[in-house]
N, C-alpha and C positions, 0 to 999 in steps of 0.2 A: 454510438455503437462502433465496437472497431472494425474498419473491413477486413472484409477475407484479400488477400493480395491476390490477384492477376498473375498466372503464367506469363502474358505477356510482359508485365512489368519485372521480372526479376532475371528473363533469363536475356543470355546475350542480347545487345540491343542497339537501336541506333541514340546517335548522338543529338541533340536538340539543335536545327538549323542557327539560330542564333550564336551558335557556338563552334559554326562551321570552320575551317581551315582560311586561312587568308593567303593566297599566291601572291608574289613579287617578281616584277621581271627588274633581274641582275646584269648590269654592265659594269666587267671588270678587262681593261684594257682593251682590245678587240671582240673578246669573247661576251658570244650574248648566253644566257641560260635563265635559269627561274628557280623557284625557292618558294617556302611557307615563312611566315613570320608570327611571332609569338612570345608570350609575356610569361617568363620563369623567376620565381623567386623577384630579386626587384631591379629588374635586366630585361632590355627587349630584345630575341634574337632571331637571326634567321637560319635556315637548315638548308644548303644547295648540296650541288656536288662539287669533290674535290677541285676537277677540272675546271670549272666555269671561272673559279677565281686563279685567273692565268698572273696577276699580282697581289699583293697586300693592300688594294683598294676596291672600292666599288664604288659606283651610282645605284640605288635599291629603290625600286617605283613600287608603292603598294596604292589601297585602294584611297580614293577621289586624289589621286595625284598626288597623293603627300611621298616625300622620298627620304631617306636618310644614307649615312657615309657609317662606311668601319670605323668604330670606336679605334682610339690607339690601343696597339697592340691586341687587337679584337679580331683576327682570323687564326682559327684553332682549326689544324688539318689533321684528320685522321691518316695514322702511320701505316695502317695495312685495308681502307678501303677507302674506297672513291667517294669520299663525305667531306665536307666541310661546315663549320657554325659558325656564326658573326656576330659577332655582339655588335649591336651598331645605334647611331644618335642623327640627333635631329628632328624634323617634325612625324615622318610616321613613328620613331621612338616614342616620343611626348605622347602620342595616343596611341601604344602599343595595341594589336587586336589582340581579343580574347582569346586567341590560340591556343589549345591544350596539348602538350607533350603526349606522345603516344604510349602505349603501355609496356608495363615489365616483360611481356611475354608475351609474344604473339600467338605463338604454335598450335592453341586452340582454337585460335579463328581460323588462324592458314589451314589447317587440317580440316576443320568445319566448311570453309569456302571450297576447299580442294573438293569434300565428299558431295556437294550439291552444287558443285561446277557453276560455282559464283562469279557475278563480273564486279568488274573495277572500274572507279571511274578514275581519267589522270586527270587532275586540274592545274589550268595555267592563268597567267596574266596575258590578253593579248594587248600587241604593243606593238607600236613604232619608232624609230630616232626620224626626228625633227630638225629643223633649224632649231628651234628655241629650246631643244631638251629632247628625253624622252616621253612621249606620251605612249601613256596606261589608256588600254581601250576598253576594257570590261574583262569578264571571266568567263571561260567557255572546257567545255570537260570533252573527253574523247572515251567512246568506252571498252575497254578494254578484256578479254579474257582469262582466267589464270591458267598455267599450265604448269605450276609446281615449286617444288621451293627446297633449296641446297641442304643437305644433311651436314656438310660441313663451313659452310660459309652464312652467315646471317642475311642469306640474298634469296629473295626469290622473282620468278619468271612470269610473262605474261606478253600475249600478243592481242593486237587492234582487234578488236569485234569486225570492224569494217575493214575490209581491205582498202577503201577507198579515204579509211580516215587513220591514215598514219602519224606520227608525230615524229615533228622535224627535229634536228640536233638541239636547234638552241631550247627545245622543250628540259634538257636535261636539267634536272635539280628539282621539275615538278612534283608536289604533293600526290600520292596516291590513294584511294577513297574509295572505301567496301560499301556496296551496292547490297541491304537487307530486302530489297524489293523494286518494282519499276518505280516508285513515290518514294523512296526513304534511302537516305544516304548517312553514312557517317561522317561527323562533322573533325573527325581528327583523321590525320593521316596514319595510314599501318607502314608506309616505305616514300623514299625518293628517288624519283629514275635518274639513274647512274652512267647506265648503257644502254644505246639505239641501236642493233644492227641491223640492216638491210637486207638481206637473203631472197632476192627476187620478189614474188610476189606474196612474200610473208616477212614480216619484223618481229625480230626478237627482241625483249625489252626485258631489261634486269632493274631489278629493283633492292635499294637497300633497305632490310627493314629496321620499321622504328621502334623497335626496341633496341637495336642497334645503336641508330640516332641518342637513345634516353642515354643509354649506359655510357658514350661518351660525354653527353654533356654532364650528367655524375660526375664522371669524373675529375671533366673543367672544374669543376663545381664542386669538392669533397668535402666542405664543409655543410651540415642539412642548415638550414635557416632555422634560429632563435623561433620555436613554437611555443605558445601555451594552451592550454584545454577553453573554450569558453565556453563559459558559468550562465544558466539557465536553469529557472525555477519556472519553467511555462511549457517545460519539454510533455509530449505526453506521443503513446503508442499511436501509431496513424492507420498499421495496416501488418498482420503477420500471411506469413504462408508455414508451414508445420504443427506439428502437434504440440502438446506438453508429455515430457518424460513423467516428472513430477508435479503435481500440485501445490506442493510447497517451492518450487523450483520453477515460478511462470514467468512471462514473458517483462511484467510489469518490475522484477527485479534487476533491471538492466537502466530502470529510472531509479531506482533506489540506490544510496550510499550504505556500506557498510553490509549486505545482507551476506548469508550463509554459503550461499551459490547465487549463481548467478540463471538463466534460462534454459532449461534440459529440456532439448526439442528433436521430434525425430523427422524424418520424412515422412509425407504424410499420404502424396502419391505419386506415382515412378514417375522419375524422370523431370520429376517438378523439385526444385533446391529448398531447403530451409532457407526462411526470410524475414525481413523487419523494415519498417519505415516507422523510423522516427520524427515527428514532428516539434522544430526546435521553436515552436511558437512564434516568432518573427525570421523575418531574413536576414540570416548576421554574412557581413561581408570580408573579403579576405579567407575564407577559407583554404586552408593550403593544401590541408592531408585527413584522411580520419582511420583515428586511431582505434585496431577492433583487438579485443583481447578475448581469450581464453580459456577455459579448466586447463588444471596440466593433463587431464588424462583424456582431451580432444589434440585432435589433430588431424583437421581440415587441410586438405591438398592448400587452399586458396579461397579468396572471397572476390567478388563484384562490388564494387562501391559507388555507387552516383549520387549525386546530389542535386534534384531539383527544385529551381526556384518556387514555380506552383504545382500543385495536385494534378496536372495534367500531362505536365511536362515528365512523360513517364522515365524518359533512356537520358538522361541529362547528365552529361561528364561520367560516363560508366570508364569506371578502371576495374582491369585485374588486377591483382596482387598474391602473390604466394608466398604462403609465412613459410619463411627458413626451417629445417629439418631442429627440431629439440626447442623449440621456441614456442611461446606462445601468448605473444602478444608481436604486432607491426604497424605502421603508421604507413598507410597507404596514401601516397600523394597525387593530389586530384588534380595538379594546377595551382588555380588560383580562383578562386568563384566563390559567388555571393549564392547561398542558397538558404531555401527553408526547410527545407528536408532531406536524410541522409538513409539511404536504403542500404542495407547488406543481406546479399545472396550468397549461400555458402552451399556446393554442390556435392552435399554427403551424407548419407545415412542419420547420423546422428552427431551432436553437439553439444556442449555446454557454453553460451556463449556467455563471459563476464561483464562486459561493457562496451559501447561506440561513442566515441567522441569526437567532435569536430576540434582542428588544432589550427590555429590564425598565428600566421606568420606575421609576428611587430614590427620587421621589416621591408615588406611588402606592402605596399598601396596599390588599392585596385585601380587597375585603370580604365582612364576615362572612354568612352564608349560613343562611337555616332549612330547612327542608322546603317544596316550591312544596304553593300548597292543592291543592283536589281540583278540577279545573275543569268547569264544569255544559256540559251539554250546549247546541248554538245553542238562543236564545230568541229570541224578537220584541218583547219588553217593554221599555221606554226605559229607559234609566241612571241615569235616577232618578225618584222618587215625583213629583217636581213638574216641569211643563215649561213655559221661560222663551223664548219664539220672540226672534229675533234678529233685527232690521230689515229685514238685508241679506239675510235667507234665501226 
């Protein structure tokens, strides 16, 4: 029988821990700072701040001590904000983590976090230099409040929950992480802190967000990676949220080739999105992007796309995506993930949805995967033994 879909499962959601952000602590010349690292297309890279990379090299420590070095010609500095991305190699490359690029568009959350005065969490790598190197000492979060977000700059703001647990300079480059409850976190970053300022008994922290981050690495990146659709004769409906418009126009035509229409479905009660979970019958790997099409006479703001591995795994890899004005088909990229299920939540009245398909990148190989460590509870303590203040801060 098919299920009725869950509220919980379709609207905004959290990310599935196993697919949490991975922090790196970065030494480039004297400068210490920190960073996320993460597996795009078939490239492992990192996302700090401009400043942190004081040259065109680094030392990059991610998790059980594996480290890697800037690829040649592998530091891409953005021209008008304080970001930088690294393509970089060696042993944490060889088993890039499962890091997911953050979404096309933020402005929904930041707006949605703004109106229920949501916290944040910063995460870092904490760390020392050694005699023998630098040593990675585990992961620890600070949590942080929002206080709002730039109308004209892709930046938004936020200060320490605790006055007593502020974040030192070399925290800069650290991942930022929306807090859905005291238990639930999201496993991809929304921004990376850029700026610390100190202002007495209060710090201000700016954040660049990642959608920002996405759209430059776009465009390092203009070329989309070589996709094709894959082919499934085992697909079957797993779970809707909506009505049917039409009878001849149901949900079960969206597994079918060749039909009239495609699924004419309305809202069915306020405030709850039209929705689908298809089940692709096994777990196909490399998933890149999924591609959702439409009647020409819908037009949907935007869709939610996740894709989890099992029936439990409710919020796994949720992206937005917003189909372009006059258009009516998009290929929403999710990454890079291995799943068995692909959900889309579409928040509007009414739809004609034609089809969703998963697109595997033949360039791409998933990679290889260890055990995530044991993650320490929030600390207050800076990211690393030594701190290097930054001009501009």
């Amino acid at each position: 029988m098919l299920k009725a879909l869950l509220l919980a499962t379709v609207c905004v959601g959290m990310i599935a821990v196993s697919a949490r952000a991975e922090p790196v602590l970065i030494r480039s010349g004297t400068e210490w700072g920190q960073g996320w690292v993460f597996h795009h297309e078939s490239g492992c890279w990192v996302a700090t701040a401009n400043h942190v990379m004081t040259t065109d090299s680094a030392v990059i420590v991610g998790p059980n001590q594996r480290q890697a070095t800037v690829s040649p010609s592998g530091v891409y500095r953005s021209s008008n904000l304080d970001m930088a991305l690294l393509r970089i190699q060696g042993p944490l490359a060889d088993q890039c983590p499962n890091s997911l690029v953050g979404d096309s568009n933020l402005d929904p959350l930041l707006d949605r976090i703004n109106r229920q005065n949501g916290k944040l969490d910063v995460e870092r790598r904490i760390g020392s230099e050694q005699d023998n190197g630098i040593a990675a000492l585990g992961v620890g979060y600070v949590r942080a409040n929002f206080s709002g977000k730039s109308d004209k700059d892709p930046i938004f703001r936020m200060e320490p929950a605790d006055p007593e647990g502020k974040l030192a300079q070399t925290d800069s480059g650290s991942p930022v992480l929306f807090i859905e409850s005291q238990s639930t976190t999201t496993g991809t970053p929304i921004g990376i802190v850029t700026e610390i300022r100190d202002m007495g008994d209060r710090q201000i922290i700016n954040v660049v967000r990642m959608d920002a981050v996405r759209r430059f690495l776009e465009q390092i990146l203009p070329r989309a990676p070589r996709m094709q659709s894959v082919s499934s004769m085992n697909r079957k409906l797993f779970a809707i949220s909506g009505s049917t418009v039409d009878s001849n126009c149901g949900p079960d035509n969206l597994l079918r080739q060749g039909t009239r229409c495609g699924w004419k479905a309305k809202r069915e009660f306020a405030n709850q999105p039209i929705a689908v979970i298809i089940d692709l019958g096994r777990p196909i790997p490399n998933i890149s992007a999924i591609q959702v099409k439409v009647a020409n006479d819908s037009a949907p703001a935007g869709f939610v796309v996740s894709t989890p591995i099992e029936e439990a795994d409710a919020q796994a890899a949720e992206r937005r995506c917003a189909l372009p004005s006059g258009q009516h088909e998009i290929s929403c990229p999710i990454g890079l993930r291995e799943a068995r299920y692909i959900r889309v939540a579409i928040d509007d009245d009414q739809v004609e949805l034609i089809g969703i398909e998963p697109l595997v990148s033949a360039a791409s190989l998933w990679p290889q995967q260890e055990p995530l460590e044991t993650v320490a509870s929030p600390v207050a303590q800076p990211g690393s033994a030594r701190t290097t203040t930054h001009p501009n801060m």
